[in-house]
C-alpha positions as CSV (number, residue, x, y, z in Angstrom):
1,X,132.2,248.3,-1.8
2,X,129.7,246.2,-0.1
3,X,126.4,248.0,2.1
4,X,125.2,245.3,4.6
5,X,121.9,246.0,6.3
6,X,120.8,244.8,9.9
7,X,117.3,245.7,11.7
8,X,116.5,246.6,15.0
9,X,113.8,248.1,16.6
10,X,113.7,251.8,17.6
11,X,115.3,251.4,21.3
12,X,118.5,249.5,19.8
13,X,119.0,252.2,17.1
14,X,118.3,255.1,19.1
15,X,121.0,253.6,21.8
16,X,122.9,253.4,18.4
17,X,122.8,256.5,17.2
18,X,123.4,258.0,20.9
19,X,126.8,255.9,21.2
20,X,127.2,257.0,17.3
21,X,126.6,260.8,18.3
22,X,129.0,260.8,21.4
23,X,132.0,259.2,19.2
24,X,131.1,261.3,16.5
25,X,130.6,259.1,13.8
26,X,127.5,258.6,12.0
27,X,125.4,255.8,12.4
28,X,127.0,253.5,9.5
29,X,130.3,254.3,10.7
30,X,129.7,253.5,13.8
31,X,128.0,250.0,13.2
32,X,130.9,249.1,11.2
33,X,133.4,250.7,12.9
34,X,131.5,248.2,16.1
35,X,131.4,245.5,14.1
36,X,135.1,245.0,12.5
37,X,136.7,245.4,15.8
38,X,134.1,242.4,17.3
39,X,135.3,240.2,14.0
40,X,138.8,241.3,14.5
41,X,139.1,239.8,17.7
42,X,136.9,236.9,17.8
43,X,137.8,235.0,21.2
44,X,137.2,238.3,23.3
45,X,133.8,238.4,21.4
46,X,132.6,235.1,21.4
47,X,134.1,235.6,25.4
48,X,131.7,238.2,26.4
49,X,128.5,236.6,24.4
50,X,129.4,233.2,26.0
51,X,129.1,235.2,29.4
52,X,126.4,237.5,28.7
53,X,124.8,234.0,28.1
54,X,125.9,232.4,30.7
55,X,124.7,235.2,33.6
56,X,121.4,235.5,31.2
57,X,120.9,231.7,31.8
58,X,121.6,231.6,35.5
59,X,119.4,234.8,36.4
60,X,116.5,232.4,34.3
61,X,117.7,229.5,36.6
62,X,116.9,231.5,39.7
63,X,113.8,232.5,38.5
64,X,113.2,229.1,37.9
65,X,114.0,228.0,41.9
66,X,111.9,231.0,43.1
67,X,109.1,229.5,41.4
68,X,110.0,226.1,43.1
69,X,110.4,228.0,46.4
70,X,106.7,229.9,46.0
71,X,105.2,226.3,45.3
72,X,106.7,225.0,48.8
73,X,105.3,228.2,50.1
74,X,101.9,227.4,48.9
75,X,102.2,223.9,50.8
76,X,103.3,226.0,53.8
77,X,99.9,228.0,53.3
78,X,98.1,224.8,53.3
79,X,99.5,223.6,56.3
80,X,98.8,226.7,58.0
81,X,94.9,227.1,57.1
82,X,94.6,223.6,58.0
83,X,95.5,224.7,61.5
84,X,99.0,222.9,61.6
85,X,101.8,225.8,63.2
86,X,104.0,226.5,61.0
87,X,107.2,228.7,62.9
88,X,108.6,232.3,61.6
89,X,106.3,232.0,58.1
90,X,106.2,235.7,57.6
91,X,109.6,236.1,57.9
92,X,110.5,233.9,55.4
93,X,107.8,234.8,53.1
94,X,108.8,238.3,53.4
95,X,112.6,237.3,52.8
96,X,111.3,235.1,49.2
97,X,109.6,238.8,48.2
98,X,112.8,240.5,48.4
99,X,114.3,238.2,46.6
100,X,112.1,237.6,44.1
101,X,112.2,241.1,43.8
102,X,115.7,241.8,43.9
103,X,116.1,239.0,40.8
104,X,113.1,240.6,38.8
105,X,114.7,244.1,39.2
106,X,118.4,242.9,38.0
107,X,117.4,240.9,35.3
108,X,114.7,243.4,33.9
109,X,118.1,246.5,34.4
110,X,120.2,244.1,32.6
111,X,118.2,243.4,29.7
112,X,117.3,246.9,29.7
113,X,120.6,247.8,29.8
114,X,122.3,245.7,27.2
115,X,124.8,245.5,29.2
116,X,127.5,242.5,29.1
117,X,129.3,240.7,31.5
118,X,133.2,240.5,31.1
C-alpha cells in the first residue's frame, strides 16, 4: 500500500473534512476516494481546470480593462478641473463603481468559494 501526502492550509482542509463529514468518510477516504475518480476520468478533469482557468483569467482581464477605464477617468478629471465640460461624468463614474464592484465581489466569492465552472 502506498500513503501519499498533500498540504493545504486550514480553510481547504476544514472544507475537506466538512465534504468528508457529510459523505461519511473520513478524511483520507475521502481525498482518495476525490482523487481516483478525477484520475479516472481525465478529459472531464482536465475539462473543468481548463475552465476554472479560463473564467479565472478573464475575471483578471476585466480587472485589467477597469484599471484602463479608471486611467481614462482620471484624464476626464483633468479635463474637468481644468474647466473643460465634460457631459454626464457622474453617471458614468458611478456606473465604473458598480462595476468595478460587481467584478471585485464575484471574483473574491469565486475564489472563496472554490467553486468551478463546468
Amino acid at each position: 500500500m502506498r500513503q501519499p501526502s498533500c498540504r493545504m492550509n486550514d480553510d481547504e482542509y476544514q472544507l475537506l473534512a466538512r465534504a468528508a463529514s457529510v459523505c461519511r468518510m473520513s478524511v483520507a477516504n475521502f481525498l482518495a476516494h476525490a482523487a481516483l475518480k478525477a484520475a479516472r476520468d481525465l478529459d472531464r478533469t482536465a475539462a473543468e481546470i481548463a475552465a476554472e482557468r479560463e473564467v479565472l483569467n478573464e475575471l483578471f482581464a476585466v480587472r485589467r480593462h477597469l484599471g484602463h477605464i479608471g486611467n481614462n477617468l482620471n484624464q476626464v478629471a483633468k479635463a474637468t478641473n481644468a474647466g473643460a465640460e465634460v457631459p454626464h461624468t457622474a453617471a458614468v463614474l458611478d456606473a465604473v463603481h458598480r462595476a468595478a464592484h460587481r467584478v471585485d465581489d464575484f471574483t473574491q466569492h469565486y475564489l472563496d468559494s472554490g467553486t468551478h465552472a463546468g
